[in-house]
PAFIRO-872287 format. One line per field, with one value per residue (C-alpha): residue number from 1; residue in three letters; x, y, z. Coordinates in pm, 1 decimal, padded with zeros to 6 digits. Layout:
n = (NUM:...) .
res = (ala:...) .
X = (X:...) .
Y = (Y:...) .
Z = (Z:...) .
//
This chain:
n = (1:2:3:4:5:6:7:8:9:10:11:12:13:14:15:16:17:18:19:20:21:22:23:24:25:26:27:28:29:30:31:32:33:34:35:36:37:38:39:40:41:42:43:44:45:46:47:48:49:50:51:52:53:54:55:56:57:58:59:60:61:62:63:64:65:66:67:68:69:70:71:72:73:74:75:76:77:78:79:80:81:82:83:84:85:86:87:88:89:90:91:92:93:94:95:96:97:98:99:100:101:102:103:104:105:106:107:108:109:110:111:112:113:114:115:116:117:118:119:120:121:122:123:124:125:126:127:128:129:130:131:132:133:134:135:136:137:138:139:140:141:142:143:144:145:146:147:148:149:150:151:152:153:154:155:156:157:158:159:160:161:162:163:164:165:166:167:168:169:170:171:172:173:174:175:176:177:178:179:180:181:182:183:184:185:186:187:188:189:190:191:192:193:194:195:196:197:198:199:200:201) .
res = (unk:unk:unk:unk:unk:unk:unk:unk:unk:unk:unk:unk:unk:unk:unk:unk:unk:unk:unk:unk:unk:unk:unk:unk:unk:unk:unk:unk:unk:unk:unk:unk:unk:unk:unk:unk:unk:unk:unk:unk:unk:unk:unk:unk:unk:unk:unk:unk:unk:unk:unk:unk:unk:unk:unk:unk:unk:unk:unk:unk:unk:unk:unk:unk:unk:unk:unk:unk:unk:unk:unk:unk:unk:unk:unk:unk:unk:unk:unk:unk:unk:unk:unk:unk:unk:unk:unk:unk:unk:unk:unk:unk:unk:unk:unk:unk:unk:unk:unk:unk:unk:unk:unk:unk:unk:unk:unk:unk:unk:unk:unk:unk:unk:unk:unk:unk:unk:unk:unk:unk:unk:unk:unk:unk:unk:unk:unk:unk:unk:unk:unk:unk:unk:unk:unk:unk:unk:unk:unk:unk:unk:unk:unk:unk:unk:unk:unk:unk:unk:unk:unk:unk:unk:unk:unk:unk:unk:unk:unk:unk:unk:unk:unk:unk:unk:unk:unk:unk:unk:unk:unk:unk:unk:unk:unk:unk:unk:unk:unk:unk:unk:unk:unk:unk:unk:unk:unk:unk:unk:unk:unk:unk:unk:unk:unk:unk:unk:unk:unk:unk:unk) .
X = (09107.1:08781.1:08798.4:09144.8:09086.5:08798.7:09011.4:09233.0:08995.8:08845.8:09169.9:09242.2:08932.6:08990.8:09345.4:09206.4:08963.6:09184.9:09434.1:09150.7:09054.9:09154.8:09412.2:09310.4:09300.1:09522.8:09408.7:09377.4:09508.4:09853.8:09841.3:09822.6:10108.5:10323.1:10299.2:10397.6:10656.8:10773.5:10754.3:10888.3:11221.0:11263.0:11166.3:11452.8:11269.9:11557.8:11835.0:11752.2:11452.7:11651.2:11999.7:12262.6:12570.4:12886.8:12907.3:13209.6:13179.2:13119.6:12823.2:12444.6:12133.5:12035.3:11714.4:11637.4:11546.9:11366.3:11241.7:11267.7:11433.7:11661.7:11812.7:11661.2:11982.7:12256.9:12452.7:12453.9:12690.6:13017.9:13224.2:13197.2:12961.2:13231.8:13052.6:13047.5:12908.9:12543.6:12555.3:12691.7:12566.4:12638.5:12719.6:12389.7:12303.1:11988.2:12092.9:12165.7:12367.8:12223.9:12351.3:11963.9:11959.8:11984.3:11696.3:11599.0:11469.7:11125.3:11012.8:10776.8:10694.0:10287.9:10444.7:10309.8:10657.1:10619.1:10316.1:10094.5:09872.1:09825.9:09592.5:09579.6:09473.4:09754.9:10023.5:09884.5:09839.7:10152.7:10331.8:10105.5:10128.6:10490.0:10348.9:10392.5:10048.0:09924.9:09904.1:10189.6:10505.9:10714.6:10903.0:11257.2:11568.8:11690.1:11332.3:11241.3:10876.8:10850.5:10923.9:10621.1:10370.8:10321.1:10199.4:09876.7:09634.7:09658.7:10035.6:10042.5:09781.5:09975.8:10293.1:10104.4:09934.5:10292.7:10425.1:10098.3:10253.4:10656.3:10710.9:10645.2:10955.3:10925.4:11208.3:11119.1:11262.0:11328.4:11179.6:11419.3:11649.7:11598.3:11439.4:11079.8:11200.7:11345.3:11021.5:10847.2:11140.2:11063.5:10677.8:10728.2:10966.7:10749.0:10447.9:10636.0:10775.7:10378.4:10243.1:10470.5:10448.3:10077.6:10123.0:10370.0:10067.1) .
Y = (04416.7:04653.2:04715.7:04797.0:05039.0:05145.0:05287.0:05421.2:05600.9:05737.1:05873.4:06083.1:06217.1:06356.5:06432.5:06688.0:06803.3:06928.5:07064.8:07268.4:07408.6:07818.8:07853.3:08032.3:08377.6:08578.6:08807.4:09150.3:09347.9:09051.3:09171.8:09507.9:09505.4:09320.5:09604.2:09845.8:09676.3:09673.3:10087.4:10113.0:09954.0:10070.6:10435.9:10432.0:10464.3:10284.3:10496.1:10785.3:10645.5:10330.2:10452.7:10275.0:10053.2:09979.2:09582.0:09374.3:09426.3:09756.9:10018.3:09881.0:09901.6:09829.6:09634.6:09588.8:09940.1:09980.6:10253.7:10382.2:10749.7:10905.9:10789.7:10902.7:11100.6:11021.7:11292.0:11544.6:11575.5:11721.6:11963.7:12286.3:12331.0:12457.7:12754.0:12461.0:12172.0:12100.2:11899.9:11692.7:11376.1:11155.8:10730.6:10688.6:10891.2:10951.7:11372.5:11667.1:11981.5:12201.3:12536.6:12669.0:12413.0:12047.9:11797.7:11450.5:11165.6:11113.9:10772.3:10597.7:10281.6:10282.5:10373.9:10689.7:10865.8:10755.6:10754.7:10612.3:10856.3:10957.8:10880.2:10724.6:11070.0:11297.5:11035.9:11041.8:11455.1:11464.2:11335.7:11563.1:11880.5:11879.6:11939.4:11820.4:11574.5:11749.1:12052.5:12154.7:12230.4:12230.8:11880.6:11957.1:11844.7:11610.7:11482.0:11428.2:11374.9:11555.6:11186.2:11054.5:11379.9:11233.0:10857.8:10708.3:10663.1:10290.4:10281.4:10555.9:10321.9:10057.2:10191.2:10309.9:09964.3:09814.7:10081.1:09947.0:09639.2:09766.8:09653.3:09949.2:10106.1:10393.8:10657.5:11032.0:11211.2:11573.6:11840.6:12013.2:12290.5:12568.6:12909.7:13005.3:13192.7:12905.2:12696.6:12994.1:12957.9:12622.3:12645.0:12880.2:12612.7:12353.7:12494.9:12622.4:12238.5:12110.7:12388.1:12308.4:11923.3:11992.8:12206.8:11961.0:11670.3) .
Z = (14994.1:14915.7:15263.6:15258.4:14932.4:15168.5:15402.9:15208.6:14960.4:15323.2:15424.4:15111.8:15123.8:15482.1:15423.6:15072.2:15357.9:15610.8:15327.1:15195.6:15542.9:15547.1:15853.0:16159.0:16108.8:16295.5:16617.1:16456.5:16761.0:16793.0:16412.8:16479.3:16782.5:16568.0:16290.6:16560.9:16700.6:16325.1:16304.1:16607.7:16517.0:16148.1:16254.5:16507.5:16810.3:17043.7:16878.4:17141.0:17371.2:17461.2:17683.3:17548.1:17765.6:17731.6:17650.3:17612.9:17255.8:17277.7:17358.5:17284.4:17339.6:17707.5:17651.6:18000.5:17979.1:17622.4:17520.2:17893.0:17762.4:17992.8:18265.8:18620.6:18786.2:18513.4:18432.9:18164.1:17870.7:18024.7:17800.1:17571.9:17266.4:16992.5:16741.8:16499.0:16712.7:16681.0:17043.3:17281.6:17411.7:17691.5:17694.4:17700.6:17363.0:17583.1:17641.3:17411.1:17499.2:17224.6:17177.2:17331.8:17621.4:17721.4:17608.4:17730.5:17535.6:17724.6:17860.2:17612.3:17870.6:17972.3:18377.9:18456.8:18445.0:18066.8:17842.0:18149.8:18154.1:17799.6:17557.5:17187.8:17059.0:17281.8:17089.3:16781.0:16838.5:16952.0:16615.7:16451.6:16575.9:16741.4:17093.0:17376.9:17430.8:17152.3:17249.1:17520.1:17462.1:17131.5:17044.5:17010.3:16842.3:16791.0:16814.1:16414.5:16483.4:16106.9:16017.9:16188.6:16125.2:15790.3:15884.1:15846.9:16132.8:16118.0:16165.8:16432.0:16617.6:16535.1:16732.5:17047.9:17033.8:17058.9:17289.9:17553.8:17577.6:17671.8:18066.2:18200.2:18358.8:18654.3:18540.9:18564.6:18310.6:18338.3:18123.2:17869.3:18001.0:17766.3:17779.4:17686.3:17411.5:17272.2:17306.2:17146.5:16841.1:16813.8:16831.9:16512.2:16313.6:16405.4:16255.2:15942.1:15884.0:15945.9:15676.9:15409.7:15461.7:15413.6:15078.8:14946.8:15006.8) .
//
């Protein structure tokens, strides 16, 4: 019987051991991808960098090609801009006819015809400054990198930490068609919208 208590008493004891153990702590970089992946999705990423399909139940996302921008060779939005039409887009909601020119949601995928070839600091730039790898360029509509200019470090890492892991997917995207005074237009607005995000901080 003692020895039975014994055992039991012996089992307890390892049993409040184990429960008191802290659990593993989790891999700070898994942590940090997951966090991106997070950003990624809630800042509507996929709504213009992943092309969209038609699907029995109607057009979504084509996940085979995440995040991919653009399709290599599809075609551009057909039609007229009206004087009251901000743009036209094609199936894939990957193309804008603007009233200045036609843009391209870029590839974001680490393949060279995407992000490849960048670094941490041209994305992070990028966001910041509305340029092109930081300093190329203007970003342009619909592009609302204003909504990213104002994150913190840590979550901009965060999303190129996630955006490293995509498959990545060979698809050259074109550059935008619109004129250099345009880019020049939008180099201006850009800077105004970064200046008065910074006086409003």
């Amino acid at each position: 019987m003692k020895r039975a208590v014994h055992a039991v008493a012996l089992l307890l004891l390892a049993a409040a051991a184990s429960a008191q153990t802290p659990a593993a702590k989790a891999d700070p970089q898994t942590e940090k991808v997951k966090r991106g992946r997070y950003l990624v999705m809630v800042g509507g990423c996929n709504d213009c960098h992943t092309p969209m399909k038609m699907t029995p139940d109607g057009p979504a996302p084509d996940m085979e090609r995440v995040l991919s921008g653009h399709p290599e060779g599809s075609p551009d939005p057909g039609g007229t801009l009206g004087p009251n039409d901000l743009a036209l887009t094609a199936t894939d909601l990957t193309t804008w006819k603007q009233q200045f020119g036609t843009v391209y949601t870029r590839n974001l995928t680490p393949d060279k015809t995407g992000l490849g070839d960048w670094t941490e600091a041209q994305f992070m730039k990028t966001l910041r400054t509305a340029r092109h790898q930081g300093d190329g360029r203007a970003l342009l509509s619909p592009m609302p990198w204003y909504n990213y200019a104002g994150m913190t470090d840590v979550d901009l890492q965060a999303m190129w930490a996630y955006l490293r892991t995509l498959k990545p997917i060979r698809n050259v995207v074109p550059d935008p068609r619109v004129p250099p005074p345009v880019l020049e237009q939008f180099s201006k607005i850009n800077q105004h919208i970064i200046e008065t995000m910074k006086a409003g901080q």
